[in-house]
C-alpha beads as a LAMMPS data file, in Angstrom:
LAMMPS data file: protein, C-alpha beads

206 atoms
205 bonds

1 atom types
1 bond types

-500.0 500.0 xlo xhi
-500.0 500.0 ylo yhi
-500.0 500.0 zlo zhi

Masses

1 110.0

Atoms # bond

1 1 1 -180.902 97.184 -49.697
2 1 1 -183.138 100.395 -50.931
3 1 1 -186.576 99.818 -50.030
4 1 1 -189.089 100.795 -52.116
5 1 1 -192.989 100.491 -52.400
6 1 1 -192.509 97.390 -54.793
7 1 1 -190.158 96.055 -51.661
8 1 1 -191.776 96.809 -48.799
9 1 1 -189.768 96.314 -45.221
10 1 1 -192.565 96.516 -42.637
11 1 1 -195.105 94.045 -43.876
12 1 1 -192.233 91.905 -43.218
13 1 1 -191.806 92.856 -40.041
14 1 1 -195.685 92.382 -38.898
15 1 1 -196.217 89.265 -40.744
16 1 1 -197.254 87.301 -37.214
17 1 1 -194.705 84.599 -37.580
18 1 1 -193.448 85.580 -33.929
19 1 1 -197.023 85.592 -32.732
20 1 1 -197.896 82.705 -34.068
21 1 1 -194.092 80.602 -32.854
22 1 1 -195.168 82.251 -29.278
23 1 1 -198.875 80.996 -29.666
24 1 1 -197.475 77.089 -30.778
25 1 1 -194.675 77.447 -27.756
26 1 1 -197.563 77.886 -25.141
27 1 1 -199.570 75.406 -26.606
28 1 1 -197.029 72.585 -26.615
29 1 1 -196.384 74.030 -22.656
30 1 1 -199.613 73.125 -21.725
31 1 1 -199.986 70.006 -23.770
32 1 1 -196.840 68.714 -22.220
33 1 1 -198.392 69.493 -18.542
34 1 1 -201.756 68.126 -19.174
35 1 1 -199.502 65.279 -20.368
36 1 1 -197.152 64.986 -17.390
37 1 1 -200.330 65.094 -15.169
38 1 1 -202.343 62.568 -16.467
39 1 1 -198.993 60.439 -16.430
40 1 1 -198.352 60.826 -13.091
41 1 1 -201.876 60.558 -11.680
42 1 1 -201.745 56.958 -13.873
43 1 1 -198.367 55.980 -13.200
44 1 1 -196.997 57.812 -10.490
45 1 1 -193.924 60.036 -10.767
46 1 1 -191.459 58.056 -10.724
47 1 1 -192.389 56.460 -14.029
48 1 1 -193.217 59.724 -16.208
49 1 1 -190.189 59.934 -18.372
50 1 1 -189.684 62.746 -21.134
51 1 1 -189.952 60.469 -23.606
52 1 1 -193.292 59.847 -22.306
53 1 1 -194.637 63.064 -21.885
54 1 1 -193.778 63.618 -25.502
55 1 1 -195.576 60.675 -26.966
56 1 1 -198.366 61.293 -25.219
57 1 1 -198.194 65.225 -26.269
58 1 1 -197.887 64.378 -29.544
59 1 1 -194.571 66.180 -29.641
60 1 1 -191.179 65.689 -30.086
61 1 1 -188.674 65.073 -26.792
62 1 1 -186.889 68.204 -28.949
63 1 1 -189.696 69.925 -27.458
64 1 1 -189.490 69.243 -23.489
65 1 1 -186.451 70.457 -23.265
66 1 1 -186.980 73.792 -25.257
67 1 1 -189.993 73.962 -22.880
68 1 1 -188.605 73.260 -19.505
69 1 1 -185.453 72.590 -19.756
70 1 1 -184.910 69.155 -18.446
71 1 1 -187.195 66.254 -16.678
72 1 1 -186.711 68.215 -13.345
73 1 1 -187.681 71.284 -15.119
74 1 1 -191.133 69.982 -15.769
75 1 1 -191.801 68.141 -12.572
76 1 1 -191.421 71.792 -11.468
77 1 1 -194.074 73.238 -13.723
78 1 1 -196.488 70.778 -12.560
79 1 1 -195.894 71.473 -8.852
80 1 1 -195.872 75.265 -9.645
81 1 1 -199.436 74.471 -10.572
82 1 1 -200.560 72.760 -7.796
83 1 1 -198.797 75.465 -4.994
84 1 1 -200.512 78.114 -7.215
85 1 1 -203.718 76.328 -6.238
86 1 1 -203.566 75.258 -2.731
87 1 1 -202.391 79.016 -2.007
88 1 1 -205.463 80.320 -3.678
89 1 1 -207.027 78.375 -0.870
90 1 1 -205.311 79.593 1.770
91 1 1 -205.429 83.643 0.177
92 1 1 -208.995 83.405 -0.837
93 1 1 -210.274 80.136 0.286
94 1 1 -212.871 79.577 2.544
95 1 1 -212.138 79.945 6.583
96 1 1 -210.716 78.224 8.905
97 1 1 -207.893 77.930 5.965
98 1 1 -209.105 81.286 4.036
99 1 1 -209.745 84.298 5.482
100 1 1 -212.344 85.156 8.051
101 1 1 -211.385 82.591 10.690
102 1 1 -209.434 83.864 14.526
103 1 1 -205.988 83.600 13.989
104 1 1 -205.076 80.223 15.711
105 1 1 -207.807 78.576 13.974
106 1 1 -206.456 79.344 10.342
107 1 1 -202.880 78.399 11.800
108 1 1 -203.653 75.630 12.551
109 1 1 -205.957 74.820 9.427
110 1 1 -202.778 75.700 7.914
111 1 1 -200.634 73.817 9.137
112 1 1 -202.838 70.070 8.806
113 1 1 -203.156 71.013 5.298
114 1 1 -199.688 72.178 4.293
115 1 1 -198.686 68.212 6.002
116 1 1 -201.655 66.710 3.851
117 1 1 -200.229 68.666 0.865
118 1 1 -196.799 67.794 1.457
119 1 1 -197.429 64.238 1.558
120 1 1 -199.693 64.155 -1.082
121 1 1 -197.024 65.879 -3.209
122 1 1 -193.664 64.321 -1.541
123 1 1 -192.723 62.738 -4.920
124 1 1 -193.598 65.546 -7.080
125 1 1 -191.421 67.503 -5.229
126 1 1 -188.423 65.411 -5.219
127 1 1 -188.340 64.801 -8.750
128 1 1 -188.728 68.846 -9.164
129 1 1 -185.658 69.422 -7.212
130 1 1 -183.261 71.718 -7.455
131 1 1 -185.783 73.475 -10.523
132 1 1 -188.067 73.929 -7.746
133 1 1 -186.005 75.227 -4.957
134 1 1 -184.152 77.317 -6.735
135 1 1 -187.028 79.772 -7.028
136 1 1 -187.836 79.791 -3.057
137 1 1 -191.213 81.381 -4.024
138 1 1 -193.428 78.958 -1.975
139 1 1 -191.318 78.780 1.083
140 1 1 -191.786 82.164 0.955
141 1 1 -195.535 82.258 0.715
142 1 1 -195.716 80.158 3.490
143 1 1 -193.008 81.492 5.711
144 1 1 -194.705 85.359 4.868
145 1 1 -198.155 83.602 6.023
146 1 1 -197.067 82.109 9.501
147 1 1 -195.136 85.269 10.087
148 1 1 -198.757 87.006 9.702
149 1 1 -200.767 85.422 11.584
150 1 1 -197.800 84.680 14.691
151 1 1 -197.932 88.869 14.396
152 1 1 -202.130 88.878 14.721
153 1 1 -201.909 86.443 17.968
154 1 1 -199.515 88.760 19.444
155 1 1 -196.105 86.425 19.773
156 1 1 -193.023 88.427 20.794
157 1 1 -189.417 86.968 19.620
158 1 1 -187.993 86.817 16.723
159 1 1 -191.111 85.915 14.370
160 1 1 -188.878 84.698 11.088
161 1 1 -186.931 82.121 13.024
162 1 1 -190.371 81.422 15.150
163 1 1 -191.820 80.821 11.550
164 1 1 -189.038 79.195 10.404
165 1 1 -189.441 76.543 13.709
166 1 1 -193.056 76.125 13.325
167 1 1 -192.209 75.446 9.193
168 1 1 -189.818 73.068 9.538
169 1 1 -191.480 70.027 10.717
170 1 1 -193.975 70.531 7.434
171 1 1 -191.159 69.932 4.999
172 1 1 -190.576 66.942 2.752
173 1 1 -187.639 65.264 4.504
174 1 1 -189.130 65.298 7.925
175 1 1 -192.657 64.145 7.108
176 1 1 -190.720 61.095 4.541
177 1 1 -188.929 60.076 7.909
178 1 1 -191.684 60.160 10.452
179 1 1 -194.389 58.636 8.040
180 1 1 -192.729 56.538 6.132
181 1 1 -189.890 55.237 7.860
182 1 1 -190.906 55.154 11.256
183 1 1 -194.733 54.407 11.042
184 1 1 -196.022 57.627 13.058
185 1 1 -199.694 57.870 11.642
186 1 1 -200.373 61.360 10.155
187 1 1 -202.774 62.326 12.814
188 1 1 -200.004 62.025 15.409
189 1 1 -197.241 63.793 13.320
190 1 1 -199.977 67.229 13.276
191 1 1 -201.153 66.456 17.107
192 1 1 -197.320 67.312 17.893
193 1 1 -197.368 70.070 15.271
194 1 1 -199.981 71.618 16.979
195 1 1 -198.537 71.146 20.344
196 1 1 -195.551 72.881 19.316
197 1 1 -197.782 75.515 18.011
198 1 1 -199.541 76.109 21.193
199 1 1 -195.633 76.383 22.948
200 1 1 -194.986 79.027 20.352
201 1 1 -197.960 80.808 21.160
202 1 1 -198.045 80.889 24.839
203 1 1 -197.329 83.928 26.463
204 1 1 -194.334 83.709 28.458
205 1 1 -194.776 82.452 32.553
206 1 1 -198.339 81.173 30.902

Bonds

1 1 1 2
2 1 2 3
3 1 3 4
4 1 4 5
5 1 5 6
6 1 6 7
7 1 7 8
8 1 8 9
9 1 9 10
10 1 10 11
11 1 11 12
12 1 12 13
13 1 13 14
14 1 14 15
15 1 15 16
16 1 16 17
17 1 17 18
18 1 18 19
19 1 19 20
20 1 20 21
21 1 21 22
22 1 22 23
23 1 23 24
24 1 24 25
25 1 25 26
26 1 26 27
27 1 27 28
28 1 28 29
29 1 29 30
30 1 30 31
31 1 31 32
32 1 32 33
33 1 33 34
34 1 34 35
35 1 35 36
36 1 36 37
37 1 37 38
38 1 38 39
39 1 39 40
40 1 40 41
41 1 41 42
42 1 42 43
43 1 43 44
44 1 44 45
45 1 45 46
46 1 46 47
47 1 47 48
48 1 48 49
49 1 49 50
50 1 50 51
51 1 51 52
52 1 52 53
53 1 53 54
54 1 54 55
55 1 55 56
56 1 56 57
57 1 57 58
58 1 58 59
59 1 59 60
60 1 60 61
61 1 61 62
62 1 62 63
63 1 63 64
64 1 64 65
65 1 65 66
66 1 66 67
67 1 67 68
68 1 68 69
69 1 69 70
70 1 70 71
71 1 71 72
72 1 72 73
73 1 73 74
74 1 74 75
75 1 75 76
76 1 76 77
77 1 77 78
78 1 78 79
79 1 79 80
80 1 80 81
81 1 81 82
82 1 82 83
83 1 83 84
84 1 84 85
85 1 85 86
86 1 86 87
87 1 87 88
88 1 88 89
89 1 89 90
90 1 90 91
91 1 91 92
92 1 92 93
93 1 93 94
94 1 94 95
95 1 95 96
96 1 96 97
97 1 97 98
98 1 98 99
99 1 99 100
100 1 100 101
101 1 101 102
102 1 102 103
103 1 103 104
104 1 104 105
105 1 105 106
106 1 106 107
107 1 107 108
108 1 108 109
109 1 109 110
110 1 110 111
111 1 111 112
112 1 112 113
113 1 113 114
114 1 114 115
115 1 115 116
116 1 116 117
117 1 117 118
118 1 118 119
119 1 119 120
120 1 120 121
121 1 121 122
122 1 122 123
123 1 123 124
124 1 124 125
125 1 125 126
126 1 126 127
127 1 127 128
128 1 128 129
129 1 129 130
130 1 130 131
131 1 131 132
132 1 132 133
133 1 133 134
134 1 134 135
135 1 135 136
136 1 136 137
137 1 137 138
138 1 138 139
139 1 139 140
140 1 140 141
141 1 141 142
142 1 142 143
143 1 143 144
144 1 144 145
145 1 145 146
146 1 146 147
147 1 147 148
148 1 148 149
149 1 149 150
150 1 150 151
151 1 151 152
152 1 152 153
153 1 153 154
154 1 154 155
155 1 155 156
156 1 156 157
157 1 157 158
158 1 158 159
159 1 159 160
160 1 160 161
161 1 161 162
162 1 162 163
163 1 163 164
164 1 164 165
165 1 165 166
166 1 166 167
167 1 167 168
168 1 168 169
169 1 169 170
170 1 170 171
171 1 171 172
172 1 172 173
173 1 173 174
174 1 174 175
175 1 175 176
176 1 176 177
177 1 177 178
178 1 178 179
179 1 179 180
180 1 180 181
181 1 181 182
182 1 182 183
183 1 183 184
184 1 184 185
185 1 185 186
186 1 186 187
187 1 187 188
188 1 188 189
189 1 189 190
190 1 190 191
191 1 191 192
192 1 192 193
193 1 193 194
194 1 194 195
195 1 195 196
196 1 196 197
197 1 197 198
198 1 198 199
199 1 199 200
200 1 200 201
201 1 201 202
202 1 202 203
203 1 203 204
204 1 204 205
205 1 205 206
């Protein structure tokens, strides 16, 4: 096709239709997650279904899936939000979590309110899944912070698997089994979290 000035090509070209599908795509995102949260907060997770988020999105299911993918996808989302926020405390936050605290105290801080966070979150992150970790971005957050501050109290060893020791009892799996299942209140599971903090940290013949 020739183009001339009676048939312009570039107009075309900047008429704003992509702008404007990109601007309705992120809308409908965050419709669907302020959506998904008030569901679960009302329901709980396990009864959020896409169908649900939809209707009360005022959006087609069509949409869900063109926005995350699957059910698992958006359970994701919405925990992405809430890791994004809790490690703005612990980056920025006030001490003993945030910055400005010794050491020990903000591991420590850390490590009661990564358990309260887990639990808080334990069904969240189950329904995320694989969507979640598949992207290994907060166990790296966390893992990078306990590395940090095991470096500032002076531990020797090997500091990834040290972090990787001190991590472990934090996780989903563990805390389900020990709270849940076989009763141990949530001050007792982080009294022997902080004892085996306190083992980690010990110099050696101390």
């Amino acid at each position: 096709m020739r183009v001339t000035p009676e048939r312009p090509l570039l107009p075309m070209l900047g008429s704003g239709a992509p702008a404007r599908e990109r601007a309705d795509a992120a809308r409908n995102r965050e419709a669907l997650l302020v959506a998904a949260r008030a569901l679960v907060e009302e329901h709980g997770v396990a009864a959020v279904t896409t169908e649900a988020v939809a209707a009360r999105a005022g959006v087609g299911k069509g949409t869900v899936f063109r926005r995350f993918g699957s059910r698992e996808g958006l359970m994701a989302a919405l925990l992405d939000h809430s890791e994004s926020a809790w490690q703005a405390s612990v980056i920025t936050g006030p001490p003993p979590l945030g910055p400005g605290a010794p050491p020990l105290e903000r591991l420590l801080a850390f490590g009661r309110s990564r358990l309260e966070a887990t639990l808080l979150h334990s069904e969240l992150i189950s329904a995320a899944g694989q969507s979640a970790a598949s992207s290994g971005a907060p166990y790296s957050f966390v893992a990078m912070h306990v590395r940090h501050l095991l470096a500032e109290l002076g531990v020797s060893g090997d500091l990834p698997i040290l972090a990787t020791a001190i991590l472990a009892p934090l996780e989903v799996p563990i805390l389900e089994q020990q709270v849940r299942v076989d009763g141990f209140s949530v001050e007792r599971v982080y009294r022997g979290w902080a004892d085996l903090v306190a083992r980690v940290v010990r110099p050696p013949g101390a």
